[in-house]
N, C-alpha and C positions, 0 to 999 in steps of 0.2 A: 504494500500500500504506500502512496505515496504520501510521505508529511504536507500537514495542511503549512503555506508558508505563516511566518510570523505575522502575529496583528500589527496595525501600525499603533506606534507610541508617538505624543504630539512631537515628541522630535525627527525621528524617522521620518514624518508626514511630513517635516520642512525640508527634508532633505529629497532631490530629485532621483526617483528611482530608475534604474539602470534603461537604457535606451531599447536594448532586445525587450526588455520586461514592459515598457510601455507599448511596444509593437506589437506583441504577442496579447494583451487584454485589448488595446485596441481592433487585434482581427478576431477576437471572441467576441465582444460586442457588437461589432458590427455583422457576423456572420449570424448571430441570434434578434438582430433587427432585419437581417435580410428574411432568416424564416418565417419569422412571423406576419411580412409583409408578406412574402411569398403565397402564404395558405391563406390573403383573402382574394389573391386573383388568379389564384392557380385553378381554382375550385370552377370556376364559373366555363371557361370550357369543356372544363370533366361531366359539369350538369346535365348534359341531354344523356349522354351514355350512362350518367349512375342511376337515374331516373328509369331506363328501359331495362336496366340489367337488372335493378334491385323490385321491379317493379311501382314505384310507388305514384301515388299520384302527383296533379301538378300542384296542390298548397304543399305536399308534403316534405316534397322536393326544393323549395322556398326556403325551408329552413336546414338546409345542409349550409349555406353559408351565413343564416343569418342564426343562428345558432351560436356559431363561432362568433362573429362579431359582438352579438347582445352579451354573449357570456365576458368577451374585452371589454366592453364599454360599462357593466355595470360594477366590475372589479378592478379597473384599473388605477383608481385615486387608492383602493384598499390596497393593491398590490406595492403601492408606493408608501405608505403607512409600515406594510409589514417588513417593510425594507430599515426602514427608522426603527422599527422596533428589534428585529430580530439580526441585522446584519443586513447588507445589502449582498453579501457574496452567499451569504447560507440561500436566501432568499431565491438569487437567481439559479444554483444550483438548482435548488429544489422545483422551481418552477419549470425548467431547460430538462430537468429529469421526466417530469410529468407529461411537459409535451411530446418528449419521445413517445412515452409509452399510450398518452390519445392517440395518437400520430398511428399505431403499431394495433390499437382496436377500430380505428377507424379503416384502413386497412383491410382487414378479416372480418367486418363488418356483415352480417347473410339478411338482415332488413333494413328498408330506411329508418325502423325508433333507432335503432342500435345507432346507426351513420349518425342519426342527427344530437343522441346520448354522448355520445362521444367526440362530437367536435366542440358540445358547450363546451368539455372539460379539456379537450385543448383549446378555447380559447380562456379559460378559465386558468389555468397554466399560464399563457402568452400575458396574460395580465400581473401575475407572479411573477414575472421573468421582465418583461419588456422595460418596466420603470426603474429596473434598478441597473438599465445599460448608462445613463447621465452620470447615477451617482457615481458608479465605477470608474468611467473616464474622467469624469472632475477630480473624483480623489489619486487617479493615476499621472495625470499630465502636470505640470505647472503650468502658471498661468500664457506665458509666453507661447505655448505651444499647443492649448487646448483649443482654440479657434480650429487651427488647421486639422487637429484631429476630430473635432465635431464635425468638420466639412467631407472628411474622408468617411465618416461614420453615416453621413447623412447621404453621399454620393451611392455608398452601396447602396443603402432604402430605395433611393430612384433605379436603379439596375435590378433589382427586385422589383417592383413592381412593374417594370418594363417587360422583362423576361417571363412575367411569372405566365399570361396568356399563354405564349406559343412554348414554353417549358409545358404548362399543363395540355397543351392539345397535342406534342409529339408523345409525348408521354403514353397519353388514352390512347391513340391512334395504335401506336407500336407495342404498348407494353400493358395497356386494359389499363383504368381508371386508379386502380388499388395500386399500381407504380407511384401514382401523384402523391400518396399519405406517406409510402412508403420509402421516400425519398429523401423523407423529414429526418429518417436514421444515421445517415449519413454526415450532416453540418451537426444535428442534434450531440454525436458521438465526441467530434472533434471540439465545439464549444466546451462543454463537459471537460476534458483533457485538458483544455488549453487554458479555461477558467480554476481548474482544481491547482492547478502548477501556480498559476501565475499572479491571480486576483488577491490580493492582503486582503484581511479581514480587518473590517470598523466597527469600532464599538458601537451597540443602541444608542443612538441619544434621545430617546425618548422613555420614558415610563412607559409600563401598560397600561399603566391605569387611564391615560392618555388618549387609547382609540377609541373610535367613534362609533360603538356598535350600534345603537340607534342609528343615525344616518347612515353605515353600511346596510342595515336592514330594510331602510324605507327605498332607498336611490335602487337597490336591486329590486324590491318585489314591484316595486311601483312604474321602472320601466319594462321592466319585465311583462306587466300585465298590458301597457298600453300598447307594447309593441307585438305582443299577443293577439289584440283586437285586432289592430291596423291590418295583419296579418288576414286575422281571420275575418273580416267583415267581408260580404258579398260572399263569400264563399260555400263549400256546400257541406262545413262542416257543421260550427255552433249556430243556436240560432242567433236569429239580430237582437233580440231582447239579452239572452247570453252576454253576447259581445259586448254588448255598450255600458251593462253592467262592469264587464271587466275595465273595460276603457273608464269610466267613471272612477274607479277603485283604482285603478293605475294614477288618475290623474290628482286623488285623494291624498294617495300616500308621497305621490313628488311634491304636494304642496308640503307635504308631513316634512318633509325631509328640510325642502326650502327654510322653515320655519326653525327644524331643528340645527339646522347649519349657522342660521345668522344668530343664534343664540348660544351655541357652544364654544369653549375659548379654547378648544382642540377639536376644531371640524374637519370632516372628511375633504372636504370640496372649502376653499377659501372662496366664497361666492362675494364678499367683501369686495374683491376685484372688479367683478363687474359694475361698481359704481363708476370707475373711470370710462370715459365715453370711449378712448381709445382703444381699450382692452376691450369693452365691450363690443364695438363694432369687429375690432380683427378675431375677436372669439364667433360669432354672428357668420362671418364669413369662411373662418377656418372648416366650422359645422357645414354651412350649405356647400361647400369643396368637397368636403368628403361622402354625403349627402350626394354629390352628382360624378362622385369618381365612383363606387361603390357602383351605381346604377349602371353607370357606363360598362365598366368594366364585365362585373358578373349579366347583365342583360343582353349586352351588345351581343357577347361571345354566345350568350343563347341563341340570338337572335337571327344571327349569322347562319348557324346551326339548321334552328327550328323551319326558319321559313326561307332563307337561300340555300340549303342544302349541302353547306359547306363540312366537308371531313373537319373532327377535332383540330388536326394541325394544320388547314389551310386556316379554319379560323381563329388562331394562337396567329395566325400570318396576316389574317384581317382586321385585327387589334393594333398592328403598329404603328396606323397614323394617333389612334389615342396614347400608346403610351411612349413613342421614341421620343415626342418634342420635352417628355416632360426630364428625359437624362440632356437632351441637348441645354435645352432653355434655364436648368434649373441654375450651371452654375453663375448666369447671366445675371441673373433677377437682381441680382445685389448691387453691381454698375446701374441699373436701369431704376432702381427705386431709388438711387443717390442722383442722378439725372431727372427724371420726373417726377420725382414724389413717389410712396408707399400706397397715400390716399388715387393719386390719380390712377398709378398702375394696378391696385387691389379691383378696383374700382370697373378698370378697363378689359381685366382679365375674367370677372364675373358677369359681366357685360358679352363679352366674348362667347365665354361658357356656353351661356343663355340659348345665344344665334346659334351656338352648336346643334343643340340640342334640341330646338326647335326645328332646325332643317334634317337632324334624325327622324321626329315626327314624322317630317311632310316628304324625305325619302323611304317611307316606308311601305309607301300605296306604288311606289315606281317598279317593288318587288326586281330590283337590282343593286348589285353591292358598290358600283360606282358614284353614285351620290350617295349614300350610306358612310361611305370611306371616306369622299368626302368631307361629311358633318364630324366625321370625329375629329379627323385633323383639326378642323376649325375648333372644336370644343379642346382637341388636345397642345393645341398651339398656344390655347388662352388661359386653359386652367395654373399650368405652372407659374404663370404672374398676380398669383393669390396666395399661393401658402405659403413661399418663405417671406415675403412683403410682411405679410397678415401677422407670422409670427413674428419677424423681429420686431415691430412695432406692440405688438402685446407682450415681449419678456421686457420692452424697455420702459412701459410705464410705469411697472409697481418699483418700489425702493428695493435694492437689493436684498435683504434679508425676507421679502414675499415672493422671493422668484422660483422654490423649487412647490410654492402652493402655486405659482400661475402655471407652471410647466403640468403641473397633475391638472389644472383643469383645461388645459388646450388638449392634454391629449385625452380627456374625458368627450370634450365637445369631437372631436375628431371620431372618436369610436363611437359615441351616440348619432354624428349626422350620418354615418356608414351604414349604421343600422338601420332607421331611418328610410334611409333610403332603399334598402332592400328591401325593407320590409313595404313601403308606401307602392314600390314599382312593382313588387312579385304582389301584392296584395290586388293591383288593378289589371294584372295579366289575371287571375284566377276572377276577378269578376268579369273580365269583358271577354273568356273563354273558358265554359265549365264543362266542356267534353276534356274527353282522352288526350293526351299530346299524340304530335307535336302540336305548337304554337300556330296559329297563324299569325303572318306580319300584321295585321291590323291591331293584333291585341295588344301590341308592345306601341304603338302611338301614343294613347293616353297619357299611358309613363314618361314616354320622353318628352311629351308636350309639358308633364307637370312639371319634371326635374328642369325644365327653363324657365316654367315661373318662378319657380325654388333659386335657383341661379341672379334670375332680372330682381327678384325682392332682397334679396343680400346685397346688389348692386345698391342700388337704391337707399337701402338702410345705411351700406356705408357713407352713403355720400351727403346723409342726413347727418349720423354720427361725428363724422369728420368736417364737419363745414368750416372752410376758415384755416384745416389746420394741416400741416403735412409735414 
């Protein structure tokens, strides 16, 4: 067995740790943020084939990636908690352990409950895991050099989610769908290895007595149930009296939680932040981003599929106008929001979006993948000039010492608009198509019409929020 290395002592901590040793946690982090971007777009290709093989219907199928996502978005500010409390290296271990082994039932999976049981709990994992890649690099680099190492950390993310399409549709096509979970074994192993060697252990600096069990309880069941409804409304499972009952109760207990947040002096979620107009609108906009990548991504690659006819890996090959601009464009964004403004180019890239996604719509009655490719480029050219803008203007407004509660809630808002969105677009495919699959093109219109209103109203709100200021 290998010895765990030494904790760090406040002196050791001022002192710059060895260069191989900061490369080496640096490509463990980053390879455990590429997986976990990985398995939300990987998935969305595999959908037509794990749906006919596993047999399941089309709401049920809905929740193969939204599943994973709800299970990130209502755990991820707790995952960051348990990092404070427990270590941030034990933390990530254990989370990096976990998702192997979802990873490995998802896999071997013989029904959709089973598939859909087991991606909550990888992404229930991912949310264990994902928040404690910051604190690790923070505490490994010094300051002079942690820019550039964030930038390389955040580079991979964009090449993950670039890849992940046409990684998932060679995959299915060549090696059956259960290659795509079972792929997760491989970086899952090497992070493990690379983090056990090399990641120092930090002391808690928090009590226990410190976490937010109330607001952990309410932000879970409470999303959990609304995006339940959203899910299930129109559909030909619960009935509408059912539904709106859940929806009600979902929306009950987010007030519950709201309520318990701004009164606790150790909350899960620092919602305090969103008094600043600034954070507020780049939080606003980060959600509806993710919100129309999410849709994009996992529907398009359906879409592709269901109603052009496209093999798995033509259409992992018909996704690259949505995601190459966003490796090209991302490392850009940063000259171009010191040149225009944050507000104007947030602004212009949500804007963007919108027209994407609206000429998705209105290429969907043309039943050809040329103006379809098209509309993505246009939505995929535009979106990358919204999240790093959006972010760096929301970690710069609160004072330093609020910055690792703004970071938990941008990437709260990010996993809730993802969800969101999965759930809002698969929810109006199962109402405006309740036979057997495949899809027809008509039913995925709605969706994309809605996700550019969802886009032009974040446009809009920023530019209410920000007026006057850049």
């Amino acid at each position: 067995m290998v010895p765990d290395p030494p904790p760090l002592t406040p002196q050791q901590g001022e002192a710059e740790p060895g260069r191989r040793r900061q490369h080496v946690v640096l490509a463990a982090t980053s390879l455990a943020l590429a997986m976990t971007f990985l398995d939300e777009t990987v998935v969305g290709v595999a959908l037509p084939t794990i749906r006919g093989d596993l047999g399941m219907s089309v709401p049920l199928s809905h929740w193969v990636p939204n599943a994973y996502i709800l299970a990130f978005a209502a755990l991820a500010a707790a995952g960051g908690r348990f990092g404070d409390l427990f270590g941030s290296r034990r933390i990530f271990l254990l989370g990096t352990l976990g998702f192997a082994a979802a990873s490995l039932f998802c896999a071997f999976a013989e029904s959709g409950g089973a598939l859909v049981a087991a991606r909550a709990v990888q992404g229930a994992a991912a949310a264990a895991m994902l928040p404690q890649t910051m604190a690790i690099i923070t505490n490994t680099f010094p300051p002079e050099r942690l820019g550039r190492a964030i930038g390389m950390y955040v580079g991979t993310a964009s090449l993950a989610l670039a890849a992940g399409p046409l990684v998932g549709g060679v995959l299915t096509e060549d090696l059956g769908w259960r290659s795509v979970f079972l792929l997760n074994l491989v970086p899952a192993a090497a992070v493990l290895l690379l983090a056990w060697r090399t990641v120092p252990r930090t002391p808690p600096s928090r009590s226990r007595s410190g976490f937010d069990t109330c607001g952990l309880v309410t932000l879970v069941a409470g999303l959990g149930l609304v995006v339940t409804a959203v899910m299930e409304y129109g559909g030909p499972g619960l009935p509408t009296t059912v539904v709106l009952t859940l929806l009600a109760a979902g929306l009950v207990l987010l007030y519950a939680f709201v309520r318990v947040e701004t009164r606790n002096r150790a909350p899960l979620v620092d919602l305090d932040l969103l008094a600043d107009r600034r954070f507020l609108g780049s939080a606003v906009l980060v959600l509806c981003a993710q919100f129309s990548f999410l849709a994009a991504v996992v529907y398009g690659a359906v879409y592709v599929q269901d109603s052009l006819g496209l093999s798995p890996a033509v259409a992992g090959l018909a996704m690259l106008p949505a995601m190459a601009p966003t490796v090209a464009l991302a490392p850009a964004t940063g000259a171009l929001s010191r040149r225009f403004g944050a507000r104007r180019l947030t602004v212009a890239g949500a804007a963007g979006g919108a027209l994407g996604f609206a000429l998705m719509g209105a290429a969907v009655g043309s039943h050809s993948y040329v103006p379809f490719g098209a509309a993505l480029l246009v939505w995929g050219t535009s979106i990358p000039l919204v999240y790093n803008p959006a972010m760096s203007v929301a970690m710069a407004a609160p004072p330093a010492g609020r910055r690792g509660g703004a970071s938990g809630l941008l990437e709260t808002c990010l996993q809730v608009g993802g969800t969101l969105g999965t759930a809002l677009v698969g929810a109006m495919l199962v109402r405006a198509h309740s036979g057997p699959p495949p899809l027809p093109g008509e039913a995925f219109a709605g969706g994309f019409f809605v996700t550019a209103g969802v886009l032009a109203a974040a446009a809009v709100t920023q530019t209410l929020l920000l007026r006057g200021r850049d």
